[in-house]
N, C-alpha and C positions, 0 to 999 in steps of 0.2 A: 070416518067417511071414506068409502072406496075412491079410487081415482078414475077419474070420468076419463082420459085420455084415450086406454085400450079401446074405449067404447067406439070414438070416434077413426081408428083406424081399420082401412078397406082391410078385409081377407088376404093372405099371399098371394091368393090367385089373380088376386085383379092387380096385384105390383108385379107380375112377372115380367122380366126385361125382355122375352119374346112378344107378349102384349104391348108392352111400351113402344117398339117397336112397329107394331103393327097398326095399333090405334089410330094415329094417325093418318096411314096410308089408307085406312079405310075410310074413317069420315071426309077424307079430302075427295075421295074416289065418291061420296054421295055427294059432296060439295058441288065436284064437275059435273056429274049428273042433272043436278036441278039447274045448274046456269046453261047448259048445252042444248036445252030443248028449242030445235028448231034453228041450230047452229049448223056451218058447215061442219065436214066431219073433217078437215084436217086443223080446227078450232077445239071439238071434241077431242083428238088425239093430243093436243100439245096439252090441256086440261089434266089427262090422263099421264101423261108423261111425267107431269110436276107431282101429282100425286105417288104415281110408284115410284120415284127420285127418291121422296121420303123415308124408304127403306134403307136406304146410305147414310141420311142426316149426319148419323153422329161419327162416318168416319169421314164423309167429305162435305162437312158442311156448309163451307162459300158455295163448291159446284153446286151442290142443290140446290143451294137459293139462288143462285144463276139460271138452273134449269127451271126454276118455279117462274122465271121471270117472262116469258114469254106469252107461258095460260093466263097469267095476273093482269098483262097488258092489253091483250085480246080478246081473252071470255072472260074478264072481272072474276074471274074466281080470290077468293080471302086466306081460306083455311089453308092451303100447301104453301102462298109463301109467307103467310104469319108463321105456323110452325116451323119454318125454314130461317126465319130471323130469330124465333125463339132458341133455336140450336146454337147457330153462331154466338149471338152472346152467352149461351151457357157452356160450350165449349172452346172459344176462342178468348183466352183470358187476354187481348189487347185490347185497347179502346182503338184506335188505330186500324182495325176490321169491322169493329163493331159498328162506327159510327157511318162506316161506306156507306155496308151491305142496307142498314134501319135505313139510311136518304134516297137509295136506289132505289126499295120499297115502296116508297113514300113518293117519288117521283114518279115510280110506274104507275101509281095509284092514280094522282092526279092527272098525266099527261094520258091517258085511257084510248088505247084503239075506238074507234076511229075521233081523228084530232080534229079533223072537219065538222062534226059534230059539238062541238067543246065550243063554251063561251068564255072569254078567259077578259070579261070586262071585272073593272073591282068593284065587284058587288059584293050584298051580303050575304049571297049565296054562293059567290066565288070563293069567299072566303072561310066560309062554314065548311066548305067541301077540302078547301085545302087543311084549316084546321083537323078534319076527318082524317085526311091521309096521312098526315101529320101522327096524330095519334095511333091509326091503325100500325102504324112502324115503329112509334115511341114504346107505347104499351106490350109487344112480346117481347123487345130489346131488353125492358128495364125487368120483365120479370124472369128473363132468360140470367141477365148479370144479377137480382138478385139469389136464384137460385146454385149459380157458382158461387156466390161471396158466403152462404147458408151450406155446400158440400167444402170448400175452403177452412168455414168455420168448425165446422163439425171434423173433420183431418185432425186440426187444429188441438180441437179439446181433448180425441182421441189421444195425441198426441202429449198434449199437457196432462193426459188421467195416465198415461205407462209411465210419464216421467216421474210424476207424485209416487205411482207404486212401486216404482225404482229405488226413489228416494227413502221410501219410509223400507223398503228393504234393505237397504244399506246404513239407515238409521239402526233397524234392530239388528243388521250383524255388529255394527258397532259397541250396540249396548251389552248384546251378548257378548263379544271380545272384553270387554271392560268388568263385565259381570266375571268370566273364566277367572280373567288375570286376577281380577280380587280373591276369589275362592282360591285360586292358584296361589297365592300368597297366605293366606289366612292358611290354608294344609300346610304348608311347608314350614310354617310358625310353629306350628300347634306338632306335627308328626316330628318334624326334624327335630326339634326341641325333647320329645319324649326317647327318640330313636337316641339321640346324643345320651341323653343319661345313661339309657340302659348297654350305649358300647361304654362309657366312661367308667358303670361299676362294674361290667364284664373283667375290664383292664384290669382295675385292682383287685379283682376276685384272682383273677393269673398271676398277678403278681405278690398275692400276701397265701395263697393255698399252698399247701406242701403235698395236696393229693394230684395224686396225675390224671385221672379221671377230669376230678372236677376242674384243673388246672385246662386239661384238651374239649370238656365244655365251655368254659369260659372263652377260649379262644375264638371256638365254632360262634361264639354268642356272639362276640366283638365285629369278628368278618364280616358277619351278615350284616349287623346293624352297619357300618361301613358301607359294604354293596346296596344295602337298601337305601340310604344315606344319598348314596352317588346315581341310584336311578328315579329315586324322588326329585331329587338337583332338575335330573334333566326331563323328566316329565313336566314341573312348571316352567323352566324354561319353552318348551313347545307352548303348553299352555297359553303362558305369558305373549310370545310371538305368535302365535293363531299359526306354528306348524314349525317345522324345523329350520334353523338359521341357518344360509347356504354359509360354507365354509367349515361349520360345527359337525363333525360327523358324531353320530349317533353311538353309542357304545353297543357291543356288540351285542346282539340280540340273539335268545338263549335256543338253541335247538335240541336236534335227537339225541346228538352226542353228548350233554349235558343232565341228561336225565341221570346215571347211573350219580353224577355227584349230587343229584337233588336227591336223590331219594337216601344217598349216606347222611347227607344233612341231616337233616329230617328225625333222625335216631328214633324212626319206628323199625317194627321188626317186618320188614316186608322182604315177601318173595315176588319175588322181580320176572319178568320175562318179556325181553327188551329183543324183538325179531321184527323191526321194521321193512326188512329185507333190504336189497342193491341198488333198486332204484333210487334216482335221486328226487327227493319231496320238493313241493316247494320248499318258500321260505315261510310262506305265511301256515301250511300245512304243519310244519314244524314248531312254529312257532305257538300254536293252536293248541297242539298234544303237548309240547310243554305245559301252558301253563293248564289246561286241564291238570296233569299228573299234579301239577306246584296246587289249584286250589284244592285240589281231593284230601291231597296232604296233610293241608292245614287244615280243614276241617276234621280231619278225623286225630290228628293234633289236639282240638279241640275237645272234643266229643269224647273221642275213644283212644288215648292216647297208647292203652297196653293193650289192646285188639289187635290182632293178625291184619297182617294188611300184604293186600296181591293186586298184585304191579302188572296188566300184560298189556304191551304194546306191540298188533299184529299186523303185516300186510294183507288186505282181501283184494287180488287184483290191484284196481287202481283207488281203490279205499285206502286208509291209514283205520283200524279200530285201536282205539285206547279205553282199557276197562279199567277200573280205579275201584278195588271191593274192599272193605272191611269186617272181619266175624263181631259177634257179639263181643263189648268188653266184658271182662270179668265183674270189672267195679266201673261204677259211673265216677268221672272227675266232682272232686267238693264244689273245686270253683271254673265257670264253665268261663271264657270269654267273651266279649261280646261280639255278635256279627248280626248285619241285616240283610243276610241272605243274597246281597246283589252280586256278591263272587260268579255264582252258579247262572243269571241271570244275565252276567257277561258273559259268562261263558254259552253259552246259548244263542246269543246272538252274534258273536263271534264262529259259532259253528254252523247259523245259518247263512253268514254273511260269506260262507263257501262253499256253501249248498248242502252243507250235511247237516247234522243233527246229535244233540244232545238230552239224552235221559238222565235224570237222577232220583234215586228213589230207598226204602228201606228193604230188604230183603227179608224173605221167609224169615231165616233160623234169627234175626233182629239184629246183624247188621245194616250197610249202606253201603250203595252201588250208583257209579258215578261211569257211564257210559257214552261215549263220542264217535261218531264215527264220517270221519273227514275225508271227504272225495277231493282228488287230483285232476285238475281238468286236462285232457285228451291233449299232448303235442300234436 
C-alpha cells in the first residue's frame, strides 16, 4: 500500500516563504475592506495599517501586534491581530510575552470602540461575548506555541537522526579498526612465521656451503627475509594503531636512489637505465616508481625468471615515466608461485592517487610490459 501522506501535501509553490508572507497581509487587507464600509476613512487607514504591519510579523512581532491594536479596537477587524498573536507565540519562545500580547487582544476585543455603546451588566450575553474574546486570543496563542514546540521538535529529531548517523559511523570505524588489527595479526603469524624459516635455513645454507656463489645467495636470501621481517613488524604496527605512533619514526622509505640495489637483488639479468634527471621528486613520486620497478620484478621473478628484462626510469618534463619490460622466456618456470594479481592493482591506484597512470600488459614478441607514468605537481 502506497503512502497516502505525499498526497495530502500543498505543491512548493503554495509553501513558498514569500507567499507566507504575504498571505496574510492580503486576507487582512480584504478583512478591512468588508468591516470599512461606510466607516470614516482615518478608521479605514489604521485597518489598513494593521494589515500591511503584517509584512514585518516575523521580524518584529510584539510591534505588529501593537500596530494591529488600534483597527481591532475601532473597526473590529479579527484577522491582522489574530495572525499578529499567532506570530508572537510562534516566534517568542517566552510565556512571559505570550501571555501579555493573547490578554491585550482579548481586552481589546471586549472593551470595543465605542465604550458607550457596550452593556457591561453580567449577563449571558455579557458573558458569551467575553467567553468569545477570550477564545479569539486563546486559540492563535495556543496554535502559534504549538507550532514552535512541533519546529522545536523536528530540530530536535533532526538533531537525534546526525547523532545516531554519527554514532553508527564511529561504530563501523570501530569495527573496521578491530577487524584491521585482527587480520594485522593473523598476517604477521602466518607471513612472519614462514619469512622466519626461510632466513633461518638461508643461515645454515651460509653456514654448512663451501660454494661461494651459493654461500653469496644464501646471504642475499637471509637479508631480505630480515628486511621483510622488519617492515612487516612495522606495517601491523600502523595497522594495529589505525596509523602511525607519534614518537615511532618510520623506517626509511625506499626511493630513486635505491633502485640500482633493487634491481642487483633481484639477480635478473636486466638492463637498467636509471635517468631520472636533477630535479628533485617528491617523496611519494619516488616512492611510487619504486615500488612499481620492486612489483615488475617480482612478477617476472615469477613468470619469467631467465627473460631479459629492461629497466628505464625517464624524466618527461614534470612527469617521472617508469617502464618495467621483459622479452619472451626461453623456458616457462615448472613451478609458478602463487599471486592474486592485487600487486598491479595497488599499483594502479597508487598511480592514480597522483594523478597519473598505470598500464600493464603482454607485449607483441610474448613478453610483459609494466608501464607508469607519475606527474609532479607544479611548485
Amino acid at each position: 500500500m502506497s503512502d497516502p501522506s505525499p498526497a495530502r501535501r500543498l505543491p512548493a509553490g503554495f509553501t513558498a516563504p514569500w507567499l507566507m508572507i504575504l498571505l496574510p497581509a492580503v486576507y487582512s487587507l480584504v478583512d478591512a475592506a468588508l468591516v470599512a464600509r461606510g466607516a470614516p476613512l482615518w478608521q479605514t487607514l489604521l485597518s489598513v495599517l494593521a494589515a500591511v504591519a503584517l509584512l514585518w510579523r516575523r521580524r518584529f512581532p510584539v510591534t505588529v501586534l501593537l500596530l494591529t491594536m488600534p483597527g481591532s479596537y475601532l473597526d473590529d477587524i479579527w484577522l491582522a491581530p489574530i495572525t499578529a498573536v499567532y506570530t508572537v507565540a510562534a516566534e517568542r519562545p517566552h510565556s512571559r510575552v505570550v501571555i501579555p500580547c493573547a490578554s491585550l487582544f482579548a481586552l481589546v476585543e471586549f472593551f470595543h470602540w465605542p465604550l458607550s455603546e457596550q452593556s457591561f451588566e453580567p449577563t449571558r450575553d455579557t458573558a458569551l461575548y467575553a467567553i468569545q474574546s477570550v477564545m479569539l486570543a486563546a486559540g492563535p496563542a495556543a496554535t502559534g506555541l504549538l507550532s514552535r514546540t512541533r519546529r522545536e521538535l523536528a530540530s530536535r529529531l533532526d538533531e537525534l537522526t546526525r547523532g545516531q548517523a554519527r554514532e553508527s559511523r564511529l561504530l563501523a570505524e570501530r569495527v573496521l579498526s578491530e577487524e584491521r588489527g585482527r587480520l594485522a595479526r593473523e598476517m604477521h603469524d602466518v607471513v612472519s612465521h614462514q619469512v622466519s624459516l626461510i632466513s633461518i635455513q638461508a643461515g645454515a645454507l651460509q653456514v654448512s656451503t663451501t660454494d661461494p656463489a651459493a654461500s653469496g645467495a644464501a646471504s642475499t636470501i637471509r637479508e631480505l627475509s630480515v628486511r621483510t621481517l622488519e617492515e612487516l613488524r612495522q606495517m601491523v604496527g600502523v595497522l594495529r594503531a589505525g596509523g602511525p605512533r607519534t614518537g615511532t619514526p618510520l623506517a626509511p622509505q625506499p626511493r630513486l636512489a635505491d633502485l640500482p640495489r633493487l634491481i642487483e637483488e633481484s639477480g635478473l639479468a636486466a638492463d637498467t637505465e636509471l635517468a631520472p634527471g636533477d630535479r628533485p621528486w617528491p617523496e611519494a613520486v619516488e616512492r611510487a616508481a619504486y615500488r612499481t620497478v620492486q612489483e615488475a620484478l617480482t612478477n617476472i621473478t615469477k613468470y619469467a625468471p631467465q627473460a631479459a628484462v629492461h629497466v628505464r626510469v625517464r624524466a618527461r618534463g614534470r612527469r617521472l615515466r617508469v617502464e618495467v619490460r621483459n622479452d619472451a622466456p626461453p623456458v616457462r618456470p615448472d613451478r609458478i608461485l602463487p599471486g592474486g594479481g592485487h600487486g598491479l592493482v595497488g599499483l594502479r591506484e597508487r598511480a592514480q592517487l597522483l594523478g597519473g597512470s598505470l598500464d600493464a600488459g603482454p607485449t607483441a614478441d610474448g613478453g610483459f610490459e609494466v608501464r607508469a607514468d607519475l606527474p609532479a605537481p607544479a611548485s
